[in-house]
N, C-alpha and C positions, 0 to 999 in steps of 0.2 A: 545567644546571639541576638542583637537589637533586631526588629523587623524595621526592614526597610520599607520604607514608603515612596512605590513606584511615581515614576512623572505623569499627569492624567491628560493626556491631551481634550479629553472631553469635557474637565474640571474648569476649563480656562473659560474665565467671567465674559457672560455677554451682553451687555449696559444695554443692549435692544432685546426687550422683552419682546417685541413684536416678533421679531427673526428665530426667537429661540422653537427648536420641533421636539419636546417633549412632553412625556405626561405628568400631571402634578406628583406631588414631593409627598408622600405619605410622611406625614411628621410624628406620628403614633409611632411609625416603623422607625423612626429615624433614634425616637427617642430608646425605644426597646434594642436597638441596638447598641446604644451610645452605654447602655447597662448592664452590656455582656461584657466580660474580661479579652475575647480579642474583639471589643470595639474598631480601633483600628484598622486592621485586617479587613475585619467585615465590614466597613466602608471603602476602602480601595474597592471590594470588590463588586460592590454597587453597581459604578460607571454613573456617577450622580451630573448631569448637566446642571450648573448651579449660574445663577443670576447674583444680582443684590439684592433684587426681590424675595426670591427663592430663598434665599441666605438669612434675608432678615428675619422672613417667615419661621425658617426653623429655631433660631434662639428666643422668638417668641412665643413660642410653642413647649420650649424646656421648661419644665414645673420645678428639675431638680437642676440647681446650678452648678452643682459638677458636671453636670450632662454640656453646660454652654462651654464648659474650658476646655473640657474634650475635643468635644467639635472644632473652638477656636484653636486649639494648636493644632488640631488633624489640619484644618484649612491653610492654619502659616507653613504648615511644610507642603502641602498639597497644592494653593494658591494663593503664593503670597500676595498675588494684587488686590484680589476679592478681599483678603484679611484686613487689608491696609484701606477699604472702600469705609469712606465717611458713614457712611448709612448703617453699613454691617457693623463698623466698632461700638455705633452708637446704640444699635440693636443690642450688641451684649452687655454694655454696661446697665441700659435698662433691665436687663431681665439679672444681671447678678445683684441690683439694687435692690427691684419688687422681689425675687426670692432668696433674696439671701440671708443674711451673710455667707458668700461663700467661703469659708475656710481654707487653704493650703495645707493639710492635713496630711499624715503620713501614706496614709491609702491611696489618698489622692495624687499627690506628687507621684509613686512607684508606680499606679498605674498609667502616668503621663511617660514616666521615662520606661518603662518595658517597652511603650508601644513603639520607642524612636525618636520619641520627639521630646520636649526641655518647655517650660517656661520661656518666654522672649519676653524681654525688656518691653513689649507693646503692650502683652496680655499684666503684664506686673503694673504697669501703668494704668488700666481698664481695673484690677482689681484694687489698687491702691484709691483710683477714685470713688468706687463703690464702697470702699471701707469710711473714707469721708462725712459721703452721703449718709450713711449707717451712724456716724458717729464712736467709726472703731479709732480712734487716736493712737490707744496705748499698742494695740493689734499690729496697727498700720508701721509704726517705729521699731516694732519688736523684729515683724517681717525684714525691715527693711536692715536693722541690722545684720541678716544674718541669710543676707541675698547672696553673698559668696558660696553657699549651700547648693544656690541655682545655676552655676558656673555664671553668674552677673558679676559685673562689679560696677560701681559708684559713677551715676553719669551727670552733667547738668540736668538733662532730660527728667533723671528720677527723681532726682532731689527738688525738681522742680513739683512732680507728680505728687514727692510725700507730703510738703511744704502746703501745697493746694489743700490735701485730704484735710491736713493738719487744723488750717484757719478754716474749711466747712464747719470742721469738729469742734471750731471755739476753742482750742487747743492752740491759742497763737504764744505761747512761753515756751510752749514745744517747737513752734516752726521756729521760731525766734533759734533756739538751741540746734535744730537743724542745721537753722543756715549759719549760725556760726563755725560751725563742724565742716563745709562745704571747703575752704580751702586746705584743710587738714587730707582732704582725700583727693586733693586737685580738681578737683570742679570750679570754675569762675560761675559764679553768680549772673544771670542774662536779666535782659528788660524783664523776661515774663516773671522773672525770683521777685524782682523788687516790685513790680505792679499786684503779686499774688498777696505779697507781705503788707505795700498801701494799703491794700482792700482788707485784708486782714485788722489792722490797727484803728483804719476808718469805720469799722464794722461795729467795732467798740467804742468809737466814738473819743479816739487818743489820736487827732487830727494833725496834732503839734508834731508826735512822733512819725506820722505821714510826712511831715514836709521833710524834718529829718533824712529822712529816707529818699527821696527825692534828690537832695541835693547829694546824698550820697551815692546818688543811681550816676549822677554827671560827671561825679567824679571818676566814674569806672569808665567813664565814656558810654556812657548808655542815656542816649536822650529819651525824656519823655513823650509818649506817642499819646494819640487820643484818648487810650484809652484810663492812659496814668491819668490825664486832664479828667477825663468824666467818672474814675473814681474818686478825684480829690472833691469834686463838685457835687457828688452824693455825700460825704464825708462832712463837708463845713454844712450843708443844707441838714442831717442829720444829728449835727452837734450845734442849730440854733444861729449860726455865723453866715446869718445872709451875705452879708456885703463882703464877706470874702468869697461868696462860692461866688459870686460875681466877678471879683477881681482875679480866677479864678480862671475865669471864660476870656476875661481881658486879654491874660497874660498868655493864654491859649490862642488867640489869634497872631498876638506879637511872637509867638514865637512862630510863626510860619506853619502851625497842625490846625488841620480842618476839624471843626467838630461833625460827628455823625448822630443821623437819628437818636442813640443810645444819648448822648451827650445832652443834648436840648431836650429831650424825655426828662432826663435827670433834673437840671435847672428848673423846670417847670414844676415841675411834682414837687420837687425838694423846697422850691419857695412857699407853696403851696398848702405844704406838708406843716411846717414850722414856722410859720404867720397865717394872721388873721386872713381868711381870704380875701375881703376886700383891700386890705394894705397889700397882701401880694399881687394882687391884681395890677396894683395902681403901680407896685415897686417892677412888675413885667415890664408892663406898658413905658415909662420911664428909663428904665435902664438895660432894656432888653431888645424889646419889639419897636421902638423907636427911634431903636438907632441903624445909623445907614450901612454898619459893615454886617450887620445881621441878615441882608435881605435876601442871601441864600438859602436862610433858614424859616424865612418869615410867616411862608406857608403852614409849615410844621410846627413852627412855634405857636401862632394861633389855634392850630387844629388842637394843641394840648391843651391850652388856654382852657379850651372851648369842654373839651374833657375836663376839664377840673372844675369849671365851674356846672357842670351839668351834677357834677359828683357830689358838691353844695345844694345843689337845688337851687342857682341863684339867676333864675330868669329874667330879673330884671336888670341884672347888672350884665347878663348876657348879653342882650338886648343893646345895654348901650355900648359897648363892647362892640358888634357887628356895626351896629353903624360906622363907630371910626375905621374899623378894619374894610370893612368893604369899601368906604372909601376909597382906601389906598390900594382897591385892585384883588383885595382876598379874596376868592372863590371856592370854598369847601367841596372835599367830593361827596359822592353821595352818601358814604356812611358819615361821616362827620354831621353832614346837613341831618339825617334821621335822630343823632342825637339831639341835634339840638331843638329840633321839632318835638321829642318828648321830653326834655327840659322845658321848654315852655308850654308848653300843654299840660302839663301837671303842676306848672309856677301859674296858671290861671292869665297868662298873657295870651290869651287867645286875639285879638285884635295882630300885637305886634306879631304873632304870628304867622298872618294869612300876609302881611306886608314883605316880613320874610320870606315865604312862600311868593309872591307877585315879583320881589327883585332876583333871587337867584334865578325863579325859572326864565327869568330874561334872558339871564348869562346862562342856561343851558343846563342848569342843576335840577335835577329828577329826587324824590322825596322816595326812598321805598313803600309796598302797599300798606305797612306795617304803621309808617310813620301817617301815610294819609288818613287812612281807617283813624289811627287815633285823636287826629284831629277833628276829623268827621264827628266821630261820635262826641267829643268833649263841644263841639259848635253847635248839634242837636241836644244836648241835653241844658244848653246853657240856654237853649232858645234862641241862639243865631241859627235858624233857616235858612235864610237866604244866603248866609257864606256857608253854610256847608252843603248846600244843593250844588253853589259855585266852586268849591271845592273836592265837588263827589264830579263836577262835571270835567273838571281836569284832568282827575286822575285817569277816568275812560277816556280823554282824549290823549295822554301819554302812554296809552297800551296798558294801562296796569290790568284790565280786567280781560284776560283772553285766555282763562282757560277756566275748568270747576272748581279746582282747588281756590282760584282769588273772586268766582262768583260765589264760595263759603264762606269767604273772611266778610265779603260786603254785607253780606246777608246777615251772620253773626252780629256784625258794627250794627248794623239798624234795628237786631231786634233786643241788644245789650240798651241802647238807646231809646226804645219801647217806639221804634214809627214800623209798626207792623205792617203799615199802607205801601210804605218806601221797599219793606223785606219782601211782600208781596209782588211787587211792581218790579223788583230785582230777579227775583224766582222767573218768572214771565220772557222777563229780556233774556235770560240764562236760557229759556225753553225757545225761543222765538231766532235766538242765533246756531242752536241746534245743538246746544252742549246737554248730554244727559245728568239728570240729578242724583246724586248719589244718596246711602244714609244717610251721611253725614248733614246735607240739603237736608232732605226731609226734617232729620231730630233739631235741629238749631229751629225750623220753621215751627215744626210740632211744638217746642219747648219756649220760644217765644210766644204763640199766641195763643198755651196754656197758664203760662205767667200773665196776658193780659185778660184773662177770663176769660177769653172766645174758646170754648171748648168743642165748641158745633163745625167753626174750623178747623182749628186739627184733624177733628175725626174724619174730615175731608180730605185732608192730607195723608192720614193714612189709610185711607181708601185708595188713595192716589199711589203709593205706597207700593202695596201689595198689587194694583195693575201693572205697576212697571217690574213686579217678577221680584223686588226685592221682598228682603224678611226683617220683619220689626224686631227690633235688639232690647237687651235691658231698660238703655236708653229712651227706644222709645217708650215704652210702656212708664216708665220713672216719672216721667214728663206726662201723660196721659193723669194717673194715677194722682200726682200732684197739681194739675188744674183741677180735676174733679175735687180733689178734699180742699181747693182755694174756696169752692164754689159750694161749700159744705153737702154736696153730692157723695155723699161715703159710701151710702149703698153700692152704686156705681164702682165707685172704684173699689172695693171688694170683689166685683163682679170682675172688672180690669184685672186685679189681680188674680184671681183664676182661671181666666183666658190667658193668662200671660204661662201660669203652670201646663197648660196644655199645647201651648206653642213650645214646649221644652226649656223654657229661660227659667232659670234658679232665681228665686228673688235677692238681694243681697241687702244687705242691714239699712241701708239706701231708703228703699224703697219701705222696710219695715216699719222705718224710723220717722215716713209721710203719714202712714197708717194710725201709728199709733199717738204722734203726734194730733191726727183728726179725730180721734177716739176720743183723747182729751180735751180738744177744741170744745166736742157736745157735750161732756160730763162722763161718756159710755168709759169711767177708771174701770169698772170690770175687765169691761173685753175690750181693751188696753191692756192690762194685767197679764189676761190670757195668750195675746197676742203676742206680748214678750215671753212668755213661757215655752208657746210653739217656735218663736226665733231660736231659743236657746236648744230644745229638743232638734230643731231641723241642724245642729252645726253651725249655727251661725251669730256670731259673738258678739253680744248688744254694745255699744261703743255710749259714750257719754253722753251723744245727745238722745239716744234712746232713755236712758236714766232718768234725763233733765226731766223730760217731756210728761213723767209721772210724779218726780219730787215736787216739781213744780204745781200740780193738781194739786197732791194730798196738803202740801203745803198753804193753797189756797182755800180748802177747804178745814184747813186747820186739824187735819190727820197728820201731825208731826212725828209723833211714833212708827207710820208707816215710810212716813219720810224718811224716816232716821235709820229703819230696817233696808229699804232700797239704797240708801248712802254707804251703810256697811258691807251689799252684797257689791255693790261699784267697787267699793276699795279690795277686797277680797278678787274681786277678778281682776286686779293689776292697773285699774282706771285712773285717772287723778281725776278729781272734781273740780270744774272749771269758775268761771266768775258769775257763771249764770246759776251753778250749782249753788255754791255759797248766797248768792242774793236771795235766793228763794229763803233758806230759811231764816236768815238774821229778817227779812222782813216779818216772814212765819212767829219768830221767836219773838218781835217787839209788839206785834198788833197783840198778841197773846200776855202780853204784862212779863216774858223773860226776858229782863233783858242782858242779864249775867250772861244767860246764854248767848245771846245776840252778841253780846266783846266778846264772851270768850270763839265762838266763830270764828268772826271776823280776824283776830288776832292769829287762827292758828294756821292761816291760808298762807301766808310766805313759808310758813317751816312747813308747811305740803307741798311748797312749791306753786303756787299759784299768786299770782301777785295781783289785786286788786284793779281795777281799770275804776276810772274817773268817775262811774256810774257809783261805785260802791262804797268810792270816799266820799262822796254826796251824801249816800245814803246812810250810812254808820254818825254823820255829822248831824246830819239832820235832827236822827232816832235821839242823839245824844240831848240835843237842845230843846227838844220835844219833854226827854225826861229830868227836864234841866240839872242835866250834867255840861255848864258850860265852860268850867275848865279843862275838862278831858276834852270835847270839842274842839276847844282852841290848842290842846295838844296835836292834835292833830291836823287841825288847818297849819301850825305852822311847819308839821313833816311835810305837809304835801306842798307846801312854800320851795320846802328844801330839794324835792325831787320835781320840782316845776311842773306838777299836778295841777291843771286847771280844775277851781271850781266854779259850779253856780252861783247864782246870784240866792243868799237864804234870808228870807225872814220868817221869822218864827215868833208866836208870843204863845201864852197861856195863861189862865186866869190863876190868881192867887187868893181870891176867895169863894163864897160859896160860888158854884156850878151854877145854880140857877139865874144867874147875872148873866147873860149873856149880852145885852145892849145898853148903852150909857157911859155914865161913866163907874168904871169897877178898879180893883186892883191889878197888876199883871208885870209880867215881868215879859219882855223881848230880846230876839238875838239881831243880830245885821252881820252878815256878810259881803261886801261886794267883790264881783267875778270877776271883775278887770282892774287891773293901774286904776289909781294908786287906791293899793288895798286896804281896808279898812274892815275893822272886827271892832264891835261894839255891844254893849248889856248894860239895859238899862231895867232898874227896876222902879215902876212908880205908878202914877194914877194915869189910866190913858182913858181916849172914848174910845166905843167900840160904834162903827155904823153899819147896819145890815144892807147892804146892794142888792143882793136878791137869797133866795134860799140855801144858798149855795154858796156864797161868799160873803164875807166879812172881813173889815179892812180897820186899820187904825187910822184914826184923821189926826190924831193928835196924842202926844205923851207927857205928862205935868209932873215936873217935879224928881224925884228918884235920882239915881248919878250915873253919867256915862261915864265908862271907862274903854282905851283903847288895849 
């Protein structure tokens, strides 16, 4: 006999979490139930007070996705409101997505119908979408044939549901076959079939067969709503047909449907997306934001604007941008305004910046601390003083600085910016209004005025430190340990490091990696060596720039055998060798007369995975022309043409007869590279002078005769 599943008067959803008087929902138990065979049962007899909180909690808490379909059918026959709650549906299709696939499986069905209860057309719906997601297509059509199994039969609703999974899954020849199938079972086709299948067809980028469809949607008597409008306007924007996703928008107003937020998001991005940013710009402003029936949107049209070009990086066309806009009344809120402030702060329009800054905060607009700090700091390092003193004195007069967490950020900004005097002078104000300092204070101060060599401060700070009852951290000490080895203070800071062993802090590869770096700094490779031996014996896995920091010695010292032993024991612990690895020895390899070795290096660094930076095409070009190899050279100046690798500026000569000629006029042969427009590669071989300037430099005044070639 089915068990029946009693009515719960206690089970009925109470949308005031506030009102509800129970104890938390053990969801370990809920789930260890949900995996006994009378599941069921033994939830009736809970007496579970359940929310949509509480509700959503538990399916986010199922690891096994059976365990969520159990639940969801025990709750549609228990509570069908709470089942039917936005929040709770959307709960379980998340958690049958992250663990699923859930399957429909034989065990699984039998133990749904022992308990009483069936599959509902909701939960079919919930798992057809998650099959979608998943990309079960063939899964999702097979189920759905053979739904008369579930006592279901053929709804708009499901066919809408498979139709959906279908086009997630890129399977739109299936939905296609679907929705053909749809009158065969009596279902009519709704707005939502034909806007699913749009979006479908536009996905692909078959726009034509979108309008198709559209006009077939009219003839069922199904007008297009917003949303058909602002998939057709992702759709031409996605297939390159600007000026139709315009007309587009046109024909969206003339038909009397309002666009929403989603709509004008689309437009924007979509023009954005598929033109030049400044043409899209100019094509916005023109046929978009300029005109008078848009000015519902005009706000939000801008605000994306403003997004897309922040996503450019185009400051200066920002810039002029806000002026027409503001003009006409625009006012951004406050996050919009923060992008744009580090849009221009990192496009180097610091000037138009503080302007922007001076006319919103007219009109009422506040900058986040986030956004001010970063202009702070980018107006101190530029050497505007005076606006960022004016602009530090704003932000404390708009409240930004009233608590310890935003007296960290100012402090951080001023000592990233190295005005130690300012970070100081902040520290002071922070103690003087009565806020206590935390770590965090302390290590940004420590670590700033160890980076500027004042190491006699710090140590003051951490005196300071340990009076106010706190405990110095890794952190601190990292920061201690690395001012002392700036200030070639090693001793010291070995001694740092062994006080730091008896404060209980583990050193970590961090700090090992200061150490042994300043080992190297004096010449002490030995106990460097050692150093990294003890890291390795303590547990603690030397990382590449520990590596660097000794290849790089022996490399200078022209031990490349032991180079080459350390490069092997890096690859052997799972390391990649980075571009500082590789530069060390193609330098190593060409001062040393290898220079086979040196190309073959250098060449074998993309097939490791490492890709050269601008430093090292320099360098390989140089070594080349040095050993005049200037056609391979020029093979490669014009790869890094092709990958838009900026180089230096090179000239190179050397003598072509005897050595002892060093001033006059001698043989020789030169290279020329120039770094910038318009590029120009040049070799010449012929009779040059040589004049000596000083010990140290030697310069060609002149070159006679030989041929240039480009």
């Amino acid at each position: 006999m089915p068990l029946q599943l009693e009515p719960l008067r206690h089970a009925k959803p109470n949308l005031n979490p506030l009102k509800a008087r129970h104890t938390p929902i053990d969801q370990r138990y809920i789930s260890k139930l949900l995996s006994r065979s009378d599941w069921a049962l033994l939830l009736n007899h809970e007496r579970l007070l359940l929310t949509p909180r509480s509700t959503v909690s538990i399916f986010h808490h199922q690891d096994n996705p059976s365990h969520a379909i159990k639940f969801f059918t025990w709750l549609s026959r228990a509570n069908p409101a709470l089942a039917t709650h936005r929040s709770v549906q959307r709960a379980l299709l998340n958690t049958l997505h992250r663990k699923g696939p859930a399957l429909l499986s034989a065990e699984l069905l039998r133990a749904v119908r022992d308990s009483g209860v069936r599959v509902s057309e909701d939960l079919l719906c919930l798992l057809m979408a998650s099959w979608g997601r998943l990309g079960l297509a063939h899964y999702c059509a097979r189920v759905f044939g053979q739904i008369s199994f579930l006592s279901l039969s053929p709804s708009t609703r499901l066919y809408n549901s498979l139709i959906d999974a279908l086009v997630k899954s890129n399977s739109i020849d299936l939905a296609y076959l679907k929705f053909q199938q749809m009158d065969a079972d009596n279902c009519l086709p709704d707005r939502i079939t034909y806007n699913t299948l749009i979006h479908g067809v536009c996905k692909i980028g078959v726009v034509d067969e979108a309008l198709r469809l559209v006009r077939q949607m009219k003839v069922k008597g199904h007008s297009p709503n917003v949303f058909t409008f602002t998939i057709l306007i992702d759709g031409f924007c996605n297939a390159g047909r600007v000026d139709e996703a315009f007309g587009v928008f046109d024909t969206m107003k003339e038909s009397g449907v309002c666009a929403n937020e989603a709509t004008v998001r689309a437009l924007v991005h979509g023009v954005f997306r598929c033109v030049d940013p400044s043409k899209a710009l100019d094509l916005l402003l023109s046929r978009f934001l300029d005109r008078e029936q848009v000015r519902d949107h005009f706000k939000l049209g801008c605000d994306t604007v403003l997004y897309c070009l922040a996503n450019e990086c185009m400051a200066k066309e920002m810039v002029a941008f806000l002026r027409k806009v503001l003009g006409r009344g625009y006012v951004p809120d406050n996050s919009v305004f923060n992008v744009v402030i580090a849009c221009l702060v990192k496009g180097g329009e610091l000037r138009e910046v503080c302007d922007v800054f001076d006319v919103l905060g007219k009109r009422g607009v506040k900058a986040g601390i986030g956004a001010y700090l970063a202009l702070i700091e980018a107006l101190y390092k530029s050497g505007l003083r005076e606006e960022g003193g004016r602009v530090s004195r704003r932000m404390i007069s708009d409240g930004m600085i009233s608590d310890v967490f935003s007296y960290n950020m100012i402090i951080n900004c001023f000592c990233r910016a190295k005005l130690m005097d300012d970070a100081s002078e902040a520290f002071g104000d922070m103690r003087l209004r009565g806020f206590v300092p935390n770590l965090v204070t302390f290590n940004t101060l420590i670590n700033g005025h160890c980076k500027d060599g004042a190491i006699d401060r710090a140590r003051e700070l951490l005196e300071m430190l340990l009076e106010t009852g706190l405990r110095p951290d890794i952190f601190t000490f990292s920061s201690i340990i690395d001012g002392l080895c700036r200030i070639k203070r090693t001793g010291d800071a070995f001694e740092c490091f062994s006080e730091m062993v008896e404060w209980g802090i583990n050193p970590n590869a961090v700090i090992y990696n200061i150490l042994i770096r300043s080992l190297c700094d004096i010449g002490d490779v030995a106990r460097s060596v050692k150093l990294l031996r003890r890291m390795q014996a303590e547990g603690i896995s030397p990382d590449t720039y520990s590596y660097n920091a000794l290849i790089q010695i022996f490399c200078r010292m022209n031990k490349i055998e032991k180079a080459k032993k350390l490069f092997d024991s890096m690859s052997k612990s799972g390391l990649n060798p980075d571009n500082y690895t590789y530069s060390a020895f193609i330098e190593a390899f060409s001062e040393s007369g290898r220079l086979d070795e040196a190309k073959k290096m250098f060449y074998s660094m993309e097939e490791n995975g490492c890709y050269p930076d601008p430093y090292l095409w320099n360098l390989i070009i140089k070594i080349l022309v040095q050993q005049g190899h200037i056609e391979e050279a020029q093979n490669i100046i014009e790869r890094c043409r092709q990958k838009g690798i900026s180089l230096n500026f090179i000239l190179s000569f050397r003598h072509t007869q005897s050595p002892a000629a060093t001033l006059g006029y001698v043989r020789l042969s030169f290279f020329l590279h120039t770094a910038s427009p318009p590029y120009r590669t040049a070799y010449s071989d012929g009779w040059g002078y040589l004049q000596r300037h000083s010990d140290a430099q030697v310069s060609i005044c002149r070159v006679e005769g030989g041929r240039l070639w480009n």
